[in-house]
Biotite code that builds the C-alpha atoms (Angstrom):
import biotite.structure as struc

atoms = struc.array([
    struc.Atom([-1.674, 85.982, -212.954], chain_id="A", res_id=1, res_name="UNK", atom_name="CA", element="C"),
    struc.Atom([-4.708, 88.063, -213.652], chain_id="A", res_id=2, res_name="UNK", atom_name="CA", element="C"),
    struc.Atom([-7.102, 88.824, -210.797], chain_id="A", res_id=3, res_name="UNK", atom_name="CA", element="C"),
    struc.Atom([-10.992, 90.247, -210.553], chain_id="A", res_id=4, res_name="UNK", atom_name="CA", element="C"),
    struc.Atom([-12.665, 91.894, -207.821], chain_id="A", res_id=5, res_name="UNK", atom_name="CA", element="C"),
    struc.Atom([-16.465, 91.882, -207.959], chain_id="A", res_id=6, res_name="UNK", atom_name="CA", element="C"),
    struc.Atom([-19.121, 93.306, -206.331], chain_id="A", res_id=7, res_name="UNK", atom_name="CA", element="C"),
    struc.Atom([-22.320, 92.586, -206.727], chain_id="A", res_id=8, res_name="UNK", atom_name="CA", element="C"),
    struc.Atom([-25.360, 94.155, -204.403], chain_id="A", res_id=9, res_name="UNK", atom_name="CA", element="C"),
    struc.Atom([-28.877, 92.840, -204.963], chain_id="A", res_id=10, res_name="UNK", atom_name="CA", element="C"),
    struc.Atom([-32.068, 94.202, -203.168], chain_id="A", res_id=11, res_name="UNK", atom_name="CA", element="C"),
    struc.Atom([-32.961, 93.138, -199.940], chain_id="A", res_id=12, res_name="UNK", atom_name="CA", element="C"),
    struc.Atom([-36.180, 91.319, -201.567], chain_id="A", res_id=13, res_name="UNK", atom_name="CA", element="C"),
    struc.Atom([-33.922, 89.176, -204.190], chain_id="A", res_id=14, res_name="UNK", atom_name="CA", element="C"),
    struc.Atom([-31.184, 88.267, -201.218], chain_id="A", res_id=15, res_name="UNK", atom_name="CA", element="C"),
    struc.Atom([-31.027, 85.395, -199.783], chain_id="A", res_id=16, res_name="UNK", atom_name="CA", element="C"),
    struc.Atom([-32.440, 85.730, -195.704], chain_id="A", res_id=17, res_name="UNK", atom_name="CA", element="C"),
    struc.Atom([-28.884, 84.323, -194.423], chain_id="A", res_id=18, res_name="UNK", atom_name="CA", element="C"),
    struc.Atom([-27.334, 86.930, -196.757], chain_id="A", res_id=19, res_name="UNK", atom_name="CA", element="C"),
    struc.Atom([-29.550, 89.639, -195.649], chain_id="A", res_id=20, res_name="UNK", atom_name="CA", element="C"),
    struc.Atom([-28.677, 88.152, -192.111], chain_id="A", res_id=21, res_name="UNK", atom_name="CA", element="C"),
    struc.Atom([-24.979, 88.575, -192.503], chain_id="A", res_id=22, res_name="UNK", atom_name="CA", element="C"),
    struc.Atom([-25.407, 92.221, -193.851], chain_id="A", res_id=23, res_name="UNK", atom_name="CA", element="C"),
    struc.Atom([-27.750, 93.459, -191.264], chain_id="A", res_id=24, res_name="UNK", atom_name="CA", element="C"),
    struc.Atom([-26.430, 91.594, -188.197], chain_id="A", res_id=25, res_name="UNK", atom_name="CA", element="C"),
    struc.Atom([-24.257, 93.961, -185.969], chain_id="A", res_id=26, res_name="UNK", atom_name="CA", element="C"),
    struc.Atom([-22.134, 90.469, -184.744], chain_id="A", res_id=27, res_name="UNK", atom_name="CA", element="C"),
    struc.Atom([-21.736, 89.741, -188.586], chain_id="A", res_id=28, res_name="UNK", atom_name="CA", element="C"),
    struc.Atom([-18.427, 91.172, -190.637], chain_id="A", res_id=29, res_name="UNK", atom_name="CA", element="C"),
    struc.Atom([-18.941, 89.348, -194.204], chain_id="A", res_id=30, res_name="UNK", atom_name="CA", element="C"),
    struc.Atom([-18.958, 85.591, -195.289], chain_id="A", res_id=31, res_name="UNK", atom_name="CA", element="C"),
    struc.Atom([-16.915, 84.515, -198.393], chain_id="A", res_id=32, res_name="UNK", atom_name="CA", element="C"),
    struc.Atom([-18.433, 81.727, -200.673], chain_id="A", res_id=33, res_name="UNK", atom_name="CA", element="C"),
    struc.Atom([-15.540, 78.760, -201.084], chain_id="A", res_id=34, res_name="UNK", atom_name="CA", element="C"),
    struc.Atom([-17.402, 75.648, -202.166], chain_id="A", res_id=35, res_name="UNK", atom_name="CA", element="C"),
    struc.Atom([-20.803, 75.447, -203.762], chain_id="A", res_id=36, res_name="UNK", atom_name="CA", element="C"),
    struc.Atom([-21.914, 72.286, -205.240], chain_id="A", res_id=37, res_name="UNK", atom_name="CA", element="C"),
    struc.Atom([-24.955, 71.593, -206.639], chain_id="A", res_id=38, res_name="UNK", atom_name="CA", element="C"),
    struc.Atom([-24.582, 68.047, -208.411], chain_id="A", res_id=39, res_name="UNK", atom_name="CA", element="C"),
    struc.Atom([-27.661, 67.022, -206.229], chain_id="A", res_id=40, res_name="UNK", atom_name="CA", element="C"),
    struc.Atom([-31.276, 67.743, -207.717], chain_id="A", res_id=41, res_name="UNK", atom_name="CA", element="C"),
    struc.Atom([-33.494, 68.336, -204.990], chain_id="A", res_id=42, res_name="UNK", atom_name="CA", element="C"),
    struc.Atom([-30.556, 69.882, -202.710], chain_id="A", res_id=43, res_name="UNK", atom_name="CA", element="C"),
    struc.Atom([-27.194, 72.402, -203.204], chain_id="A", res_id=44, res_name="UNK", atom_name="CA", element="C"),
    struc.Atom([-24.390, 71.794, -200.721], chain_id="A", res_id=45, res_name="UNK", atom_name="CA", element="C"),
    struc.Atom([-22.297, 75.063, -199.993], chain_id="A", res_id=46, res_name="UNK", atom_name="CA", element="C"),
    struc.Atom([-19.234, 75.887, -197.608], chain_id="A", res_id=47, res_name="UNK", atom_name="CA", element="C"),
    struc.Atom([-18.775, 79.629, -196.646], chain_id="A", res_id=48, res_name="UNK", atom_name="CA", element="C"),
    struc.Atom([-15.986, 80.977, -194.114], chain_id="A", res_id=49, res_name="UNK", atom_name="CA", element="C"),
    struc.Atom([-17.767, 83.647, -192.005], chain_id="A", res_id=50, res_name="UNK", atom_name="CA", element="C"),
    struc.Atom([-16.227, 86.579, -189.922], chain_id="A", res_id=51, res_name="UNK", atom_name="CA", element="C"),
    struc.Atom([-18.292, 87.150, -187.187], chain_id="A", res_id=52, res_name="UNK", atom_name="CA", element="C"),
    struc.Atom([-20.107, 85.519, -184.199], chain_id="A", res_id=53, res_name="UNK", atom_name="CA", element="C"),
    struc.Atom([-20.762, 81.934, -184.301], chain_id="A", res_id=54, res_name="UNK", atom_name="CA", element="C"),
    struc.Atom([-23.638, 81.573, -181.627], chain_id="A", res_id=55, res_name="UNK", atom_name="CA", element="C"),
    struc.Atom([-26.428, 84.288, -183.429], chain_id="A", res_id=56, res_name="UNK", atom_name="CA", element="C"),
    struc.Atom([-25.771, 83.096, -186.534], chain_id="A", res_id=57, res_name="UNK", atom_name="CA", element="C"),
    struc.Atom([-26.617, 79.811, -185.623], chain_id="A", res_id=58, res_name="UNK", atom_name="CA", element="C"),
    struc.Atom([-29.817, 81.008, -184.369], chain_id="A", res_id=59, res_name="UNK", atom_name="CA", element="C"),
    struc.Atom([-30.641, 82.793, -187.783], chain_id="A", res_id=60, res_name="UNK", atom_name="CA", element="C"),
    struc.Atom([-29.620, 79.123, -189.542], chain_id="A", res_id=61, res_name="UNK", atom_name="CA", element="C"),
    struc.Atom([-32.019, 77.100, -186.724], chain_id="A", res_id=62, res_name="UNK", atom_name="CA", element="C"),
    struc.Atom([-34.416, 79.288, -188.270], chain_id="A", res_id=63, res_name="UNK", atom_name="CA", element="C"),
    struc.Atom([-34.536, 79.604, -191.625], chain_id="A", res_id=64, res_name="UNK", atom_name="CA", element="C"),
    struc.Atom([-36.936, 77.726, -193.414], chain_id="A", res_id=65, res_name="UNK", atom_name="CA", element="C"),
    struc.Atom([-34.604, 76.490, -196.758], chain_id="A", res_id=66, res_name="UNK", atom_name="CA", element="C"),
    struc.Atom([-31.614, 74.973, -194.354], chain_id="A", res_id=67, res_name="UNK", atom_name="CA", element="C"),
    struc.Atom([-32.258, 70.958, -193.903], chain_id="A", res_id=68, res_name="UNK", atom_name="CA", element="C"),
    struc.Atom([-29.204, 70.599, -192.347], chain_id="A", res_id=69, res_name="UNK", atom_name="CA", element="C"),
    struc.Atom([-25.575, 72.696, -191.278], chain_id="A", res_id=70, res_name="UNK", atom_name="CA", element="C"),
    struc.Atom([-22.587, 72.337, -189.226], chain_id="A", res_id=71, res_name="UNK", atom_name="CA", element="C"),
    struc.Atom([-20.234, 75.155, -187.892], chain_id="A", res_id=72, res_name="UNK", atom_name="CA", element="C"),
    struc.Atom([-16.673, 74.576, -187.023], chain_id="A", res_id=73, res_name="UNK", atom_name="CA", element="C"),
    struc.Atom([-14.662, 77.969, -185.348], chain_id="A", res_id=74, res_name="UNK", atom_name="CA", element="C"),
    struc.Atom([-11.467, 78.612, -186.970], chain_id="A", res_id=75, res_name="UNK", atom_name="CA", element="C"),
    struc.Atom([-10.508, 81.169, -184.098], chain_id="A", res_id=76, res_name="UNK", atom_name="CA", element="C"),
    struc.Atom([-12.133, 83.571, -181.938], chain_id="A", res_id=77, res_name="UNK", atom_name="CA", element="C"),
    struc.Atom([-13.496, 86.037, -184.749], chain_id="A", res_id=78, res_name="UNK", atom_name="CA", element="C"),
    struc.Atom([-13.958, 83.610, -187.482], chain_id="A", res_id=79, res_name="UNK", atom_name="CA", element="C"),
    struc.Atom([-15.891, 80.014, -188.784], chain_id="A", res_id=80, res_name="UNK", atom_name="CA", element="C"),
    struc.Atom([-16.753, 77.680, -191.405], chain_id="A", res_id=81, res_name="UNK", atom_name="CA", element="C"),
    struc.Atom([-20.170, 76.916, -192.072], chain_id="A", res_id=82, res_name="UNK", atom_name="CA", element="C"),
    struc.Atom([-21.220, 74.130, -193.835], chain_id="A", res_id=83, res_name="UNK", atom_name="CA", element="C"),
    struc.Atom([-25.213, 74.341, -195.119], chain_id="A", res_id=84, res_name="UNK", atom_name="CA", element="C"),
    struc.Atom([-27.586, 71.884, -197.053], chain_id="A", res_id=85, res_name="UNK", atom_name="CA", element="C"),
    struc.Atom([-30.290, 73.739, -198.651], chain_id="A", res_id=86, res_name="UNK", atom_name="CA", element="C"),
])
């Protein structure tokens, strides 16, 4: 089986703010992209597993502009899935 590892690191004024978020955020450790669907026109679907602290990261989603809607689930105490419409 062959495997990649990439990294990619954009500037902070192409990111994403809930990337940027993640990055910056001392409570934040990294989020890994495992779903992204975006079969919908107007709307793209994606599920991310996220190391970190639930609670201010669902502050930073409540406020972000682009997110219609979200749910977070905890996986155990240092880790979550989060769920985001955009």
């Amino acid at each position: 089986m062959k495997y990649v590892r990439l990294t990619l690191r954009h500037p902070r004024e192409m990111r994403n703010p809930m990337r940027s978020f993640i990055m910056e955020h001392d409570a934040m450790e990294r989020a890994e992209l495992l779903n992204w669907n975006l079969s919908h026109e107007d709307r793209d679907y994606v599920l991310f597993r996220i190391v970190g602290e639930m609670e201010p990261y669902a502050e930073a989603v409540d406020a972000a502009p682009l997110i219609h809607d979200y749910e977070l689930t905890p996986l155990d105490d240092a880790s979550f899935y989060a769920y985001i419409e955009h």
